[in-house]
C-alpha positions as CSV (number, residue, x, y, z in Angstrom):
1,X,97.1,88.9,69.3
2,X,100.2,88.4,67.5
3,X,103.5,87.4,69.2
4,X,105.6,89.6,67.0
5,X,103.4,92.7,67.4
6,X,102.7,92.6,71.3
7,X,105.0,94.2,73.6
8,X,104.7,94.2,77.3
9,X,106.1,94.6,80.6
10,X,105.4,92.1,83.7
11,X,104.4,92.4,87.6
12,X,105.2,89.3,89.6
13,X,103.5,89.3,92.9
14,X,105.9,87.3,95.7
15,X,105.5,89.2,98.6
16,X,102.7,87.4,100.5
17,X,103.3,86.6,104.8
18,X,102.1,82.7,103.5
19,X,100.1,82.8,106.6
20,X,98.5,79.6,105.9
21,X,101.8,78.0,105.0
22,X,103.4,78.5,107.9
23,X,105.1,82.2,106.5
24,X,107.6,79.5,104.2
25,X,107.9,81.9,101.0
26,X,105.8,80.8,98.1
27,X,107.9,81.8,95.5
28,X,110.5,79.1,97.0
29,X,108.5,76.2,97.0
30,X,109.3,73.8,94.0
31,X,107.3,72.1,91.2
32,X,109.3,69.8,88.2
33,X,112.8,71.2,88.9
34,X,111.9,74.5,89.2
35,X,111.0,77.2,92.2
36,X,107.4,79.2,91.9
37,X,109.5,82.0,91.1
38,X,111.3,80.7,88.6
39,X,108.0,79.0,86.6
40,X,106.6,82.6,86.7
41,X,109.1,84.4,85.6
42,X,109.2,81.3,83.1
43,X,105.5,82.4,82.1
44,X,106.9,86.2,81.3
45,X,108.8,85.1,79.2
46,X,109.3,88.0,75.9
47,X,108.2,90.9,78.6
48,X,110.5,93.8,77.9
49,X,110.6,93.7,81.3
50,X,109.9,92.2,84.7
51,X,110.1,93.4,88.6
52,X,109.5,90.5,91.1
53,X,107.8,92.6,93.9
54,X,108.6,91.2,97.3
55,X,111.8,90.6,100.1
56,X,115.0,89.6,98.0
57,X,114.2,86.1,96.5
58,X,117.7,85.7,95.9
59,X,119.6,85.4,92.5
60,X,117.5,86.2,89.6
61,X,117.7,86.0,85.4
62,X,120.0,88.9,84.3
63,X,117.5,92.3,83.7
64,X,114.6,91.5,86.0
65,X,114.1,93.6,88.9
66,X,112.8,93.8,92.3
67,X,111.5,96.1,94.8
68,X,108.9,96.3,98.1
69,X,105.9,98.5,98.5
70,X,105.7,100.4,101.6
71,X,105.5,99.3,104.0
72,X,105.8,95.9,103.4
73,X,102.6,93.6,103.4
74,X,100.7,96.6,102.5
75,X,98.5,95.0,100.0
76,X,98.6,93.5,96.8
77,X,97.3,97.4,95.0
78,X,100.3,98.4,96.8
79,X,102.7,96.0,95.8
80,X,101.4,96.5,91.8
81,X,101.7,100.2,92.6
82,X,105.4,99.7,93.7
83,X,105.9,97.5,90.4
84,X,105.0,99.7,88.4
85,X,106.5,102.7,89.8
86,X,109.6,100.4,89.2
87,X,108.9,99.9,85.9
88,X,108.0,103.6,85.3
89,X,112.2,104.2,85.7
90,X,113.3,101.8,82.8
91,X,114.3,103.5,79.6
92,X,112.2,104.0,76.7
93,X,108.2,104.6,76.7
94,X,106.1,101.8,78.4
95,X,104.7,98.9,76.2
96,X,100.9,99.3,76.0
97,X,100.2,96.3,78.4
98,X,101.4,94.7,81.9
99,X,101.1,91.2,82.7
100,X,100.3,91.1,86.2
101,X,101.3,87.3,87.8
102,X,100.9,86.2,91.1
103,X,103.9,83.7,92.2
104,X,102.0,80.9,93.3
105,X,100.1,79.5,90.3
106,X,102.5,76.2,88.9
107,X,100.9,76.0,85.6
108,X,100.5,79.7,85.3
109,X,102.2,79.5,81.7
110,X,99.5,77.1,80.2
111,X,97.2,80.8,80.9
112,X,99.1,83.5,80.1
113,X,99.4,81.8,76.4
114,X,96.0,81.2,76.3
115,X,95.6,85.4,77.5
116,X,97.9,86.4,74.9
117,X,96.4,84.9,71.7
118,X,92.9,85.8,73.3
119,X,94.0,89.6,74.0
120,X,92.2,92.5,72.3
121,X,92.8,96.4,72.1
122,X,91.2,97.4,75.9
123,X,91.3,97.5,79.1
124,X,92.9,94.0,79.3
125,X,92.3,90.3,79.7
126,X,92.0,88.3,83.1
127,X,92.0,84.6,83.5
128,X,88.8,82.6,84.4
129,X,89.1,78.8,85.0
130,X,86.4,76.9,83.1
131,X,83.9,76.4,86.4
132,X,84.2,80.3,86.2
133,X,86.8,81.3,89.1
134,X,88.3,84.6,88.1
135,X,91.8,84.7,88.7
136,X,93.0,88.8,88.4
137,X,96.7,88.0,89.0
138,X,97.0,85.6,86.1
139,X,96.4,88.9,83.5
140,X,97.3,91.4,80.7
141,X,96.4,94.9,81.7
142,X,96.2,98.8,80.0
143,X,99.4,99.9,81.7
144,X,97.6,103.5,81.4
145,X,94.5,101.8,82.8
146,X,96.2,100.3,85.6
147,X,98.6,104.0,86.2
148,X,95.3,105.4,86.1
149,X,93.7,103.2,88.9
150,X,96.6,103.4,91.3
151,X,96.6,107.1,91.2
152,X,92.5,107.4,91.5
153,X,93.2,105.0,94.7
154,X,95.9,107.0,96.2
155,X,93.7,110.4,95.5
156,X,91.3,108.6,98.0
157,X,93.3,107.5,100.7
158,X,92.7,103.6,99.7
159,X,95.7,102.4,98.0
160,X,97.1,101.3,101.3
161,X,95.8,97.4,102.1
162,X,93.8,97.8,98.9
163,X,92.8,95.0,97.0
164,X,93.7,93.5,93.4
165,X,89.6,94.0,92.6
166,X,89.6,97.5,94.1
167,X,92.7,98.6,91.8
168,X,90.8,96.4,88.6
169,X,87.3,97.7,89.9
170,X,87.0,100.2,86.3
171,X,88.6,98.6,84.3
172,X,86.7,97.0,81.0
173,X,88.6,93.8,81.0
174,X,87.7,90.9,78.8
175,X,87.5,87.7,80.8
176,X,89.1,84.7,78.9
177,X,88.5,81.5,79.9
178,X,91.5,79.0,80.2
179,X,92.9,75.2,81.0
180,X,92.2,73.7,83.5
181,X,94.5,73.0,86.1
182,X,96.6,76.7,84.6
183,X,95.3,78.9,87.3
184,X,95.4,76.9,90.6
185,X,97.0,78.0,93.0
186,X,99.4,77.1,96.1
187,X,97.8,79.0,99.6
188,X,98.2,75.8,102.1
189,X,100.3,72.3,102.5
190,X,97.3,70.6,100.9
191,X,96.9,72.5,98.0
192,X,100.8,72.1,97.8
193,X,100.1,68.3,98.1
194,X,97.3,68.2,95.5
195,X,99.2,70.3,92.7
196,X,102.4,68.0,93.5
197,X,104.5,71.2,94.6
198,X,107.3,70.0,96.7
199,X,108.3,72.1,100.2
200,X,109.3,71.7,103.7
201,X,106.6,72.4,106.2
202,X,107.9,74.7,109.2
């Protein structure tokens, strides 16, 4: 897809307890001179724009957001829910897709380049590294698709602790395979270790 031609909004995830880390925040840990945080909001880059959902991470780029689903560590549907909802109150009509990132992926920017050339009219595009791990937090989404999801999950009681595959579960998304390395991801001190992200263990 063109740059010039594609508008969307972004969802970044940094709300996790980081059970395995010890509870440190993700989001602060640090790879080549830059916080988690900051590398994914790096990887938004051109969004019209971008809510960080999750406690306050602190200063952030002038325009993006935040907010908290409720209650707090109720799930990642409910924290794209709350993101959305967020974005829902910005002015203007909603661009037609939502990048949806979690805040713990280093090299998340290699993928969401390769996601936006790949991207097609649809239901959107999700990451897949190339031994075939999908990766649903490193994707472009139909922000209708994805309004349309969190409201059939709230009509049923399961939006609550609901997962990122339950809330993606009908959508027709187009699976695009990208770098290697792009989509791994930070969830103890020896993935930290292995991916060279830099942190203090509690």
């Amino acid at each position: 897809m063109l740059f010039d031609a594609f508008e969307f909004d972004a969802v970044v995830l940094a709300g996790g307890r980081s059970s395995r880390l010890g509870g440190v925040p993700k989001q602060a840990l640090t790879y080549d001179g830059a916080t988690l945080l900051q590398r994914s909001l790096a990887a938004a880059a051109g969004a019209r724009s971008v809510v960080v959902v999750g406690p306050d991470p602190g200063p952030l780029p002038g325009g993006v957001v935040t907010c908290r689903e409720e209650p707090p560590f109720a799930g990642p549907a409910s924290a794209i829910a709350a993101g959305l909802a967020a974005l829902g109150g910005t002015a203007g009509p909603r661009p037609p897709f939502t990048l949806l990132l979690a805040c713990d992926m280093p090299n998340v920017g290699v993928a969401v380049e390769a996601l936006r050339l790949a991207l097609r009219p649809g239901d959107g595009a999700m990451a897949v590294s190339p031994d075939g791990h999908r990766q649903p937090l490193a994707g472009f989404y139909s922000t209708a698709a994805l309004q349309r999801s969190v409201q059939d999950l709230v009509s049923r009681g399961a939006l609550m602790n609901g997962s990122v595959s339950a809330l993606l579960a009908r959508l027709d998304v187009q699976l695009v395979t990208v770098p290697a390395g792009s989509t791994d991801d930070v969830d103890t001190w020896d993935d930290a270790a292995a991916l060279g992200v830099a942190g203090r263990e509690p």
